[in-house]
N, C-alpha and C positions, 0 to 999 in steps of 0.2 A: 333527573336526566335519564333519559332511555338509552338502552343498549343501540337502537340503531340513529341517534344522536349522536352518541360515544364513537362508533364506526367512522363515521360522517364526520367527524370531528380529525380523527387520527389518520384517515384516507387525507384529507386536505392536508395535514400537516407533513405524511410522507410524500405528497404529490411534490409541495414545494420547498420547506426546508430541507427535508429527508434527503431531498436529491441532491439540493445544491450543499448538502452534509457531503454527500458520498462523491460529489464532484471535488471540493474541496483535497479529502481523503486520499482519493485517486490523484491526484496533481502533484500533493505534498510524497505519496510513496515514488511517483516516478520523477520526481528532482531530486531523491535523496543521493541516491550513486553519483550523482552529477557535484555535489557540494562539494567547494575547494578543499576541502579536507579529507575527503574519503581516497584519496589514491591511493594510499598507501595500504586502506582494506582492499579497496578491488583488486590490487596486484598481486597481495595475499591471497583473496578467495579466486583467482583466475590459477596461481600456482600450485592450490594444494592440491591438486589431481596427481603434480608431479610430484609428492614429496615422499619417499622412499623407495623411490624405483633408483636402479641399480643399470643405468645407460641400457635398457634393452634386454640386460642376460637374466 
């Protein structure tokens, strides 16, 4: 096999798995905050900006 076979080979495979890989990927991180069970982290990581301040002084 040649190197520009090898190429030719690995371009096709990023063009169409590779992507619909990274499609996939991208779908599952942006429905993870959404899953019925994460409220209790989001309320968490939404509060910890306040957590040791002292009402303002």
């Amino acid at each position: 096999m040649s190197p520009h076979s090898t190429y030719e080979t690995l371009r096709h495979f990023a063009d169409s798995w590779g992507l619909a890989a990274m499609v996939v990927v991208f779908l599952f991180l942006v429905a993870w905050p959404f899953r019925p069970g994460a409220r209790g982290d989001n309320e968490a990581a939404a509060n910890m900006i306040f957590e040791g301040e002292d009402n303002g002084e």
